[in-house]
PyMOL commands that place a pseudoatom at each C-alpha (Angstrom):
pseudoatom trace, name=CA, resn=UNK, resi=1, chain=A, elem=C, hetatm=0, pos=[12.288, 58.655, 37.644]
pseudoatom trace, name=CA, resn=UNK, resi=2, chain=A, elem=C, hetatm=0, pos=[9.625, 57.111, 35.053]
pseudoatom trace, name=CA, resn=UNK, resi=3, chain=A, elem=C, hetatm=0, pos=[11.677, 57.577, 32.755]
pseudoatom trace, name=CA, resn=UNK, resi=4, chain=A, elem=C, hetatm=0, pos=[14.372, 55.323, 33.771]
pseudoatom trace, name=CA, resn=UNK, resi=5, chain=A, elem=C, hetatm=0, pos=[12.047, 52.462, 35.064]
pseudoatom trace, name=CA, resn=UNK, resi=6, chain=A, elem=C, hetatm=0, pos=[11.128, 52.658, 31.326]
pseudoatom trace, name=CA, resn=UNK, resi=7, chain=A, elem=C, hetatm=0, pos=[14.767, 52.256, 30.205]
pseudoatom trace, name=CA, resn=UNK, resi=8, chain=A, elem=C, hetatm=0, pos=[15.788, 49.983, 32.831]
pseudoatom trace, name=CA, resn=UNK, resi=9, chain=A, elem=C, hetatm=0, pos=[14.326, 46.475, 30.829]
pseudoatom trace, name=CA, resn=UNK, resi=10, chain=A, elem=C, hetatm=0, pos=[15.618, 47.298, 27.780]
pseudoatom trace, name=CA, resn=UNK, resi=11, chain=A, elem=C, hetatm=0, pos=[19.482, 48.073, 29.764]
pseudoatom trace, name=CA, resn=UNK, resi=12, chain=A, elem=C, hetatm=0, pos=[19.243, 44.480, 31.215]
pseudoatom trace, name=CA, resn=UNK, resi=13, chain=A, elem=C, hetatm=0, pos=[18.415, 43.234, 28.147]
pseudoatom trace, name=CA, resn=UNK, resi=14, chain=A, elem=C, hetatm=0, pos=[21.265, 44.449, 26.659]
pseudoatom trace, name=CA, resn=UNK, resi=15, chain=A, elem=C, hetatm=0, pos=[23.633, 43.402, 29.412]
pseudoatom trace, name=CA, resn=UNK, resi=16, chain=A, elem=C, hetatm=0, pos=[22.499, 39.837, 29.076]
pseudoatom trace, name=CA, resn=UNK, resi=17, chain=A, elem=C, hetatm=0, pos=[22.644, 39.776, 25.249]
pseudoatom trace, name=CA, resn=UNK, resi=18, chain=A, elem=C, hetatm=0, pos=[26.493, 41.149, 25.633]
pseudoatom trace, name=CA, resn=UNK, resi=19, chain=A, elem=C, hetatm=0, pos=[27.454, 38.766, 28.791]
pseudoatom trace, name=CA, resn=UNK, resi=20, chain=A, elem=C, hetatm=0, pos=[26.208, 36.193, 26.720]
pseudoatom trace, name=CA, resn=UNK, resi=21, chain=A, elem=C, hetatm=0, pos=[28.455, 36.969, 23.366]
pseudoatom trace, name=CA, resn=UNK, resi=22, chain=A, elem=C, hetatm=0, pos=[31.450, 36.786, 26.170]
pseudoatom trace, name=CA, resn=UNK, resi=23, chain=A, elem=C, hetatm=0, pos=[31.030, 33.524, 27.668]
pseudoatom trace, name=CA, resn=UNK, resi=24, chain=A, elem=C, hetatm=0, pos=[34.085, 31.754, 26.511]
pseudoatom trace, name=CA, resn=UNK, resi=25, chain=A, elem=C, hetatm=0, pos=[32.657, 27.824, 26.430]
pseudoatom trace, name=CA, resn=UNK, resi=26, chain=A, elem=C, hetatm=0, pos=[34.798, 24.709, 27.597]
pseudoatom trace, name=CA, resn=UNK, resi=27, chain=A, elem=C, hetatm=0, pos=[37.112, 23.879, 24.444]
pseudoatom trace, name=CA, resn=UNK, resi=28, chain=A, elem=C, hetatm=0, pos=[40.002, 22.101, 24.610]
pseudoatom trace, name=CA, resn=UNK, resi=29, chain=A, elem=C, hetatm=0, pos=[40.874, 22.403, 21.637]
pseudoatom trace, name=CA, resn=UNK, resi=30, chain=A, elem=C, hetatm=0, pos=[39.515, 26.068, 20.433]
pseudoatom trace, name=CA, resn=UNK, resi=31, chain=A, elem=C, hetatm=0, pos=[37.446, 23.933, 17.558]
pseudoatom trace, name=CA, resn=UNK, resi=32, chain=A, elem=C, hetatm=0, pos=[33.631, 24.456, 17.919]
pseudoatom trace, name=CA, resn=UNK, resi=33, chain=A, elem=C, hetatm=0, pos=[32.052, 20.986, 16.698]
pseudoatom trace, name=CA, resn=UNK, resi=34, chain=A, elem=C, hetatm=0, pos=[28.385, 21.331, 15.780]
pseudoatom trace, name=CA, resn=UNK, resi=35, chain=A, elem=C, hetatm=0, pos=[26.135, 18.010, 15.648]
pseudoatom trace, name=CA, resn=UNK, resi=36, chain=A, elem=C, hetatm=0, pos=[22.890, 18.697, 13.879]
pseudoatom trace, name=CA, resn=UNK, resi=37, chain=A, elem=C, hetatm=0, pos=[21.815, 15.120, 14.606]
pseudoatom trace, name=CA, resn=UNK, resi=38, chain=A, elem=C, hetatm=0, pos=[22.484, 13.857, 11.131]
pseudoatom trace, name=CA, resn=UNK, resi=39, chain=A, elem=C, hetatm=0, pos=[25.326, 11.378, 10.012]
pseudoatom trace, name=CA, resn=UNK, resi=40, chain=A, elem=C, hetatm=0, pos=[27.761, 11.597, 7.199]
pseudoatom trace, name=CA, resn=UNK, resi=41, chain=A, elem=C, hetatm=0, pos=[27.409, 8.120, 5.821]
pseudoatom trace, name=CA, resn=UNK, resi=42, chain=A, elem=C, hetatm=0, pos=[27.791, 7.610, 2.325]
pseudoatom trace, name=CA, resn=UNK, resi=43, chain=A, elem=C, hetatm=0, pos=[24.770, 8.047, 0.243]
pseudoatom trace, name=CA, resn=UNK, resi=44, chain=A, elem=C, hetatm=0, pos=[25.014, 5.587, -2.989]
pseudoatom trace, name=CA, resn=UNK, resi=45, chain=A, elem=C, hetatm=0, pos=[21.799, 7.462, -4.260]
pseudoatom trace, name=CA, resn=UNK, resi=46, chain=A, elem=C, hetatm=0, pos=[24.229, 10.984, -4.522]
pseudoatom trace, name=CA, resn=UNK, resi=47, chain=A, elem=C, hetatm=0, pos=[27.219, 8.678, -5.820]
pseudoatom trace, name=CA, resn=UNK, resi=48, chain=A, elem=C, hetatm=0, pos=[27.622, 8.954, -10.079]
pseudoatom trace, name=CA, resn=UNK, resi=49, chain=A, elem=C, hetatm=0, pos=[30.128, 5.494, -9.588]
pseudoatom trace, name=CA, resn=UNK, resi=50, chain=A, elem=C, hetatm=0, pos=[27.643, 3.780, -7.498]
pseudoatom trace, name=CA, resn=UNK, resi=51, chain=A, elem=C, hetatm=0, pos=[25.175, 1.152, -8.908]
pseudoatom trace, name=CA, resn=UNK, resi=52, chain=A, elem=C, hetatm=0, pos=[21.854, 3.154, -8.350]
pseudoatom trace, name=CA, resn=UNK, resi=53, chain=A, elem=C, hetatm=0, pos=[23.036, 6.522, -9.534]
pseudoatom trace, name=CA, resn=UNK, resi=54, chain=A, elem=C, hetatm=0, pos=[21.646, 7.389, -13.139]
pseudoatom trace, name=CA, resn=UNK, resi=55, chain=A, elem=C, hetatm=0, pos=[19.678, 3.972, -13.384]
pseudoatom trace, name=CA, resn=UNK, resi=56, chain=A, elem=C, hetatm=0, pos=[16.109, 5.154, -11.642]
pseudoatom trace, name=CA, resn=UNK, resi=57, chain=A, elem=C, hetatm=0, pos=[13.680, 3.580, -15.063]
pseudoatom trace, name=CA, resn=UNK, resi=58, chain=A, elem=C, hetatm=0, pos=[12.365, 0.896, -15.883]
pseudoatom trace, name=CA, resn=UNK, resi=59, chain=A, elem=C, hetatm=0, pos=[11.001, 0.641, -19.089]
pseudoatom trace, name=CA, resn=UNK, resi=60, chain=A, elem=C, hetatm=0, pos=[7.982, -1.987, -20.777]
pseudoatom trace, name=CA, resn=UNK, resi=61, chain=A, elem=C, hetatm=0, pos=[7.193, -3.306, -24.052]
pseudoatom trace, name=CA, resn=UNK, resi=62, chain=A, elem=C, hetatm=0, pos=[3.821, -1.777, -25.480]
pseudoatom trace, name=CA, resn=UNK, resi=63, chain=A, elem=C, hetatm=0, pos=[0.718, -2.899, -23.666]
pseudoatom trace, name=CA, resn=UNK, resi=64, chain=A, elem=C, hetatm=0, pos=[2.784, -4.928, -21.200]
pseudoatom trace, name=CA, resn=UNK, resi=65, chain=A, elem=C, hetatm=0, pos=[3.702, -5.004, -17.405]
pseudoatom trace, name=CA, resn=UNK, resi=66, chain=A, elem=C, hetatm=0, pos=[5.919, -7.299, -17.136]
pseudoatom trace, name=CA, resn=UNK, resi=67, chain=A, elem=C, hetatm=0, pos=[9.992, -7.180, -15.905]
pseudoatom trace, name=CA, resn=UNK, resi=68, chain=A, elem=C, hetatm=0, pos=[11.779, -7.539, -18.728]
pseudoatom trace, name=CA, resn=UNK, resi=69, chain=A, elem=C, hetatm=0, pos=[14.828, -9.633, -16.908]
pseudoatom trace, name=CA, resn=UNK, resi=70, chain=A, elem=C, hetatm=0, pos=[17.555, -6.881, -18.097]
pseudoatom trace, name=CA, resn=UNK, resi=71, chain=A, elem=C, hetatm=0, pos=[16.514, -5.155, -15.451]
pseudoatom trace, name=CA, resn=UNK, resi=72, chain=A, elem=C, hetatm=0, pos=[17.231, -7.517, -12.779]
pseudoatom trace, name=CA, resn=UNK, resi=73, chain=A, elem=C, hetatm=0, pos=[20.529, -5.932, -11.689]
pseudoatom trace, name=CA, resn=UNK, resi=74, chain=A, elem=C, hetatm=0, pos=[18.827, -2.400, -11.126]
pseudoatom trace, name=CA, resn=UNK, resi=75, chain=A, elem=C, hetatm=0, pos=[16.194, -3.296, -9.316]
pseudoatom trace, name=CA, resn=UNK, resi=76, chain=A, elem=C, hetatm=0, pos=[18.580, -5.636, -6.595]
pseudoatom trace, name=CA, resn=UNK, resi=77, chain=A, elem=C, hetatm=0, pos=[20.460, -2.411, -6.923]
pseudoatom trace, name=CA, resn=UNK, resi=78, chain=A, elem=C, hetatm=0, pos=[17.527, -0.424, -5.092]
pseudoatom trace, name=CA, resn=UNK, resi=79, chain=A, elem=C, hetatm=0, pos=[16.425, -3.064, -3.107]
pseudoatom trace, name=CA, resn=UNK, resi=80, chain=A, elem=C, hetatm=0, pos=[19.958, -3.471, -1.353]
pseudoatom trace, name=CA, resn=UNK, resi=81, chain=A, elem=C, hetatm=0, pos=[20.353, 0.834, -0.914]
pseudoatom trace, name=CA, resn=UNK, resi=82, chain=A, elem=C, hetatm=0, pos=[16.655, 0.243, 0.162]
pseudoatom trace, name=CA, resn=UNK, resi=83, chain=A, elem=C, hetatm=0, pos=[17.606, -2.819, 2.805]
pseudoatom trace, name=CA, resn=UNK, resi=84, chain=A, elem=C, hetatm=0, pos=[20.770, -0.795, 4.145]
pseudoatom trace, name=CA, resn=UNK, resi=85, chain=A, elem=C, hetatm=0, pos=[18.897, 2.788, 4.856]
pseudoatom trace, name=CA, resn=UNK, resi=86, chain=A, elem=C, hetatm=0, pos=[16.052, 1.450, 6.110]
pseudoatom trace, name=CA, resn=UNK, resi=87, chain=A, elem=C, hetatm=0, pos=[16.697, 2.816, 9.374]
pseudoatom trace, name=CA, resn=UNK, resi=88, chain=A, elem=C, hetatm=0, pos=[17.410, 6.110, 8.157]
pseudoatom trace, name=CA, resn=UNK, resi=89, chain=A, elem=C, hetatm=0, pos=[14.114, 5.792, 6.764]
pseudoatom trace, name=CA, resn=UNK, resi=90, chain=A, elem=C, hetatm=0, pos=[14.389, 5.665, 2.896]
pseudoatom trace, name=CA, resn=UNK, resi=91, chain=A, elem=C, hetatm=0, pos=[11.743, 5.393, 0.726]
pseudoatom trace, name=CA, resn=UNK, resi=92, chain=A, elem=C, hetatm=0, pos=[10.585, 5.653, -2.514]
pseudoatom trace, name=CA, resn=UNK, resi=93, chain=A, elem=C, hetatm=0, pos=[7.932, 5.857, -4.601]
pseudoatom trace, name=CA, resn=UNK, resi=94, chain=A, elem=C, hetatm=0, pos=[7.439, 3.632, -7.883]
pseudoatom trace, name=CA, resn=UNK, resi=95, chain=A, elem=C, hetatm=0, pos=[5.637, 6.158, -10.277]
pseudoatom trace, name=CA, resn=UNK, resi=96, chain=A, elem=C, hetatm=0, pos=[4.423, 4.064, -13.219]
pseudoatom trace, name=CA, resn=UNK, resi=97, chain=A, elem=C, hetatm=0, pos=[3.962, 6.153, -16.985]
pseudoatom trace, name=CA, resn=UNK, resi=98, chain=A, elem=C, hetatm=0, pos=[2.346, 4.775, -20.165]
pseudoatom trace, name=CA, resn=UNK, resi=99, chain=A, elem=C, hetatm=0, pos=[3.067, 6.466, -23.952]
pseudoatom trace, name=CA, resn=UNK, resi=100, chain=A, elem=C, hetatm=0, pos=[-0.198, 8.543, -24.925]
pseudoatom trace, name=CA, resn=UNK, resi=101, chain=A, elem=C, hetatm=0, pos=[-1.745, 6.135, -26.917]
pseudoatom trace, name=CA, resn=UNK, resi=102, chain=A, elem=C, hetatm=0, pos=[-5.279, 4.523, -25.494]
pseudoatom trace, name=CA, resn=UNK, resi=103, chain=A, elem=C, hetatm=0, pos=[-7.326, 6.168, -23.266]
pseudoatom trace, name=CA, resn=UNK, resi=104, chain=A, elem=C, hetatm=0, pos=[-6.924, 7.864, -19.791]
pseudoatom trace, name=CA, resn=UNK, resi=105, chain=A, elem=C, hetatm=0, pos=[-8.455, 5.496, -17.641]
pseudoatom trace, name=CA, resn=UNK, resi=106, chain=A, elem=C, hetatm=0, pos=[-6.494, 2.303, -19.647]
pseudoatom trace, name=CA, resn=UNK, resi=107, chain=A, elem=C, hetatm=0, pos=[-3.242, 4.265, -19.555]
pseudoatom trace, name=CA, resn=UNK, resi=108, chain=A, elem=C, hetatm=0, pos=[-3.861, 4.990, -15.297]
pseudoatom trace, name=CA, resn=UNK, resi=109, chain=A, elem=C, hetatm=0, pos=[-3.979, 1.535, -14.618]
pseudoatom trace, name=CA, resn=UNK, resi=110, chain=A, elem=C, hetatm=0, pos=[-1.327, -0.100, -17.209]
pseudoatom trace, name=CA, resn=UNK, resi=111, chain=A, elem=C, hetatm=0, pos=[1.070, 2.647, -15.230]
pseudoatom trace, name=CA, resn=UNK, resi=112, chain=A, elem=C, hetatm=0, pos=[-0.443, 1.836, -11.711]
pseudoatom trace, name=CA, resn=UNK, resi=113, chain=A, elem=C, hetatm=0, pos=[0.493, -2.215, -13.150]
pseudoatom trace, name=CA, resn=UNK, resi=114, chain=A, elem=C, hetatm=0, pos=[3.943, -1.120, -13.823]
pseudoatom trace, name=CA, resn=UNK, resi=115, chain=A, elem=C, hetatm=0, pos=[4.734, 0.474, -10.823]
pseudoatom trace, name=CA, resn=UNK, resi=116, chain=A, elem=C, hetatm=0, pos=[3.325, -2.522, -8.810]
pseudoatom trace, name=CA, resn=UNK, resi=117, chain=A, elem=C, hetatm=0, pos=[5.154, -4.765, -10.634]
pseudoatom trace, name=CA, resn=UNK, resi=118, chain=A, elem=C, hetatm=0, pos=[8.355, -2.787, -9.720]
pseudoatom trace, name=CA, resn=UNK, resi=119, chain=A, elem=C, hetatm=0, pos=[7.022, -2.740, -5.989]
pseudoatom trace, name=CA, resn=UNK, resi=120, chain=A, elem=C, hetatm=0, pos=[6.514, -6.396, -5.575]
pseudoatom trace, name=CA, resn=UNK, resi=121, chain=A, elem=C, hetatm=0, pos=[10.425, -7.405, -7.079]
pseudoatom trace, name=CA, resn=UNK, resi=122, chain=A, elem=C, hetatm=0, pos=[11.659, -5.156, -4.288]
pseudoatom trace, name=CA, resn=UNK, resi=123, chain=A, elem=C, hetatm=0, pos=[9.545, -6.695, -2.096]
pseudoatom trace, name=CA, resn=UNK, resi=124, chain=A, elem=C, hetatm=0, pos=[10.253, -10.433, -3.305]
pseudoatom trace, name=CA, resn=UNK, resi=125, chain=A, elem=C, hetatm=0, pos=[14.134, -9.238, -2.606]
pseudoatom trace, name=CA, resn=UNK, resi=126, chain=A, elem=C, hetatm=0, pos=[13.035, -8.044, 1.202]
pseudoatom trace, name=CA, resn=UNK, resi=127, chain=A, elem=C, hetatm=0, pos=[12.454, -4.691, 1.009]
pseudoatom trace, name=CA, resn=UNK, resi=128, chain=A, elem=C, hetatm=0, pos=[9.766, -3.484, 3.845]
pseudoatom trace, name=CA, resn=UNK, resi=129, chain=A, elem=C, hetatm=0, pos=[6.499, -2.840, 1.865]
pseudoatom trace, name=CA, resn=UNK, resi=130, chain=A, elem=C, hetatm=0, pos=[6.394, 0.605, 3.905]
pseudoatom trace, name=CA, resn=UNK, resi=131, chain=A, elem=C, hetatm=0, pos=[9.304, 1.574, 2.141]
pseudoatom trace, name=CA, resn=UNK, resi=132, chain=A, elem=C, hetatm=0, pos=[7.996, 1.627, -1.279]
pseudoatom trace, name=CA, resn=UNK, resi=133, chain=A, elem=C, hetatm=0, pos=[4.621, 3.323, -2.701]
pseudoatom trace, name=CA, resn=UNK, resi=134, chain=A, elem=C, hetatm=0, pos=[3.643, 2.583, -6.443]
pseudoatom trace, name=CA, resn=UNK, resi=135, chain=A, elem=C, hetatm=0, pos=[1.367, 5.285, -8.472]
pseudoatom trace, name=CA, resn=UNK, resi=136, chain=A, elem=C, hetatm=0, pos=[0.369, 5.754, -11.750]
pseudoatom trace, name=CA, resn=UNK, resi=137, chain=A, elem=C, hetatm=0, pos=[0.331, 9.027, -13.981]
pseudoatom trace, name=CA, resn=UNK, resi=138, chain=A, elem=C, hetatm=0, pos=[-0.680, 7.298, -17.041]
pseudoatom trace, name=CA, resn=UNK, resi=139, chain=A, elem=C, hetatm=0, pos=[0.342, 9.055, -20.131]
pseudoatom trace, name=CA, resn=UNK, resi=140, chain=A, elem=C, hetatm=0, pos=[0.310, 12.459, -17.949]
pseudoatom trace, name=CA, resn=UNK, resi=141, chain=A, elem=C, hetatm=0, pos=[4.153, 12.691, -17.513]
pseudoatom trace, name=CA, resn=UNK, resi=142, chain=A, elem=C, hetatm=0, pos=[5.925, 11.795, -20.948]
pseudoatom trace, name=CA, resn=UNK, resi=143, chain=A, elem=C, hetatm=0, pos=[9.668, 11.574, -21.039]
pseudoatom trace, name=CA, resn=UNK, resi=144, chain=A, elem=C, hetatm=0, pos=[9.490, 12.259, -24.629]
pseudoatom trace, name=CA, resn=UNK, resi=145, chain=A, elem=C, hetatm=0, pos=[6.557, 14.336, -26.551]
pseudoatom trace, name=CA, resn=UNK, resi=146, chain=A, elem=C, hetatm=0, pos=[7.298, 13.245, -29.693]
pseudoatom trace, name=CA, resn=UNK, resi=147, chain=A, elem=C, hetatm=0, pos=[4.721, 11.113, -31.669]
pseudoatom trace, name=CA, resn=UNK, resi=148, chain=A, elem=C, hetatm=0, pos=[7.489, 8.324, -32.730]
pseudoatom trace, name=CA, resn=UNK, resi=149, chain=A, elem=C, hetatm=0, pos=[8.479, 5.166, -31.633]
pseudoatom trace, name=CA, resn=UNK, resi=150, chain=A, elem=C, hetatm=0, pos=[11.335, 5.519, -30.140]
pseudoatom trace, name=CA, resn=UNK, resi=151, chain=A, elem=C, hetatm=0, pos=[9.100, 8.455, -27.899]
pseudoatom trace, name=CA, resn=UNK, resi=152, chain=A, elem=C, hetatm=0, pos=[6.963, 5.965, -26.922]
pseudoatom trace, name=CA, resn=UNK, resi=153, chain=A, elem=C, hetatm=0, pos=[9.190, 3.241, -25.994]
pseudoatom trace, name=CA, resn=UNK, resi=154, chain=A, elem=C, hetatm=0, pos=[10.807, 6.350, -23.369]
pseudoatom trace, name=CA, resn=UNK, resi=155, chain=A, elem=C, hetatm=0, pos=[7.414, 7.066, -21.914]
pseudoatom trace, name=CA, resn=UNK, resi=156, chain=A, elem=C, hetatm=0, pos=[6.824, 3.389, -21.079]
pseudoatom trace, name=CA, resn=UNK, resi=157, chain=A, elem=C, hetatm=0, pos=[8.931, 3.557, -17.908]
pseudoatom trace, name=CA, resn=UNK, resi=158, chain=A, elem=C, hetatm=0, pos=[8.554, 3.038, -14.121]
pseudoatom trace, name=CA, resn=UNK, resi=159, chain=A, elem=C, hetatm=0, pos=[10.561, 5.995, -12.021]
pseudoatom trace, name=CA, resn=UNK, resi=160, chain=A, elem=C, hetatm=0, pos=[12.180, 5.149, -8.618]
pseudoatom trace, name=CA, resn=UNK, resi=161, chain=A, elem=C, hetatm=0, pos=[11.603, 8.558, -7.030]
pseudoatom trace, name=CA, resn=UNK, resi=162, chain=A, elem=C, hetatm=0, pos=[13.223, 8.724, -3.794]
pseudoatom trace, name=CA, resn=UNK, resi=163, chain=A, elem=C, hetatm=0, pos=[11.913, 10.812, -0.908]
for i in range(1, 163): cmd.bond("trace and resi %d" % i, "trace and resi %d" % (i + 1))
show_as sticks, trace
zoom trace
């Protein structure tokens, strides 16, 4: 008799585990639809035709943090996918980068300039300023490792990094 009060949980277990497998649920059409609570909007960020795919640098003269105009079209490109996701909650963060040349501490706050000039032309174009974070990694994060010109004129770049 102890035996099967031992055995007994474990055989209603398994009767509810099966009775559940054969519950047949209310389906009118025998097509299970799953919602995970996300929507399948298009995402210009993941699109290779749209305006914002493949175009996430900026890039500075030498010693210089200011927006060359050529760039005017990408950033109004991020600031409008920026503008129309911000309910979904995009974001992204402006990671400035010098070349290698100076020092550490210069190179740390001509990227951190960079990036915050990025972050206030999305800004003046009405992005929400808790969208958009600006950092620096100085000459930490090259693009190019070379020691040549054209190398440095790569590492000279603001990132849009999207989260």
């Amino acid at each position: 008799m102890y035996k099967f009060l031992k055995v007994l949980p474990l055989a209603i277990l398994v009767l509810f585990v099966s009775a559940c497998s054969s519950v047949k649920l209310d389906d009118a059409n025998g097509v299970a639809t799953v919602n995970a609570g996300s929507s399948l909007s298009y995402d210009p960020i993941s699109d290779p035709k749209s305006s914002v795919y493949g175009k996430r640098s900026i890039y500075f003269e030498f010693d210089s943090y200011t927006l060359d105009p050529k760039y005017a079209s990408t950033i109004s490109a991020h600031a409008s996918y920026l503008k129309a996701f911000q309910k979904q909650k995009a974001s992204v963060i402006i990671q400035g980068n010098t070349d290698d040349r100076g020092t550490a501490e210069y190179n740390l706050a001509l990227g951190q300039k960079r990036s915050e000039a990025v972050k206030k032309a999305l800004i003046a174009q009405g992005v929400s300023e808790s969208q958009v974070e600006a950092v620096s990694f100085g000459k930490e994060k090259p693009a190019n490792p070379a020691q040549t010109e054209a190398a440095y004129k790569e590492n000279r770049r603001a990132d849009f990094v999207y989260r």
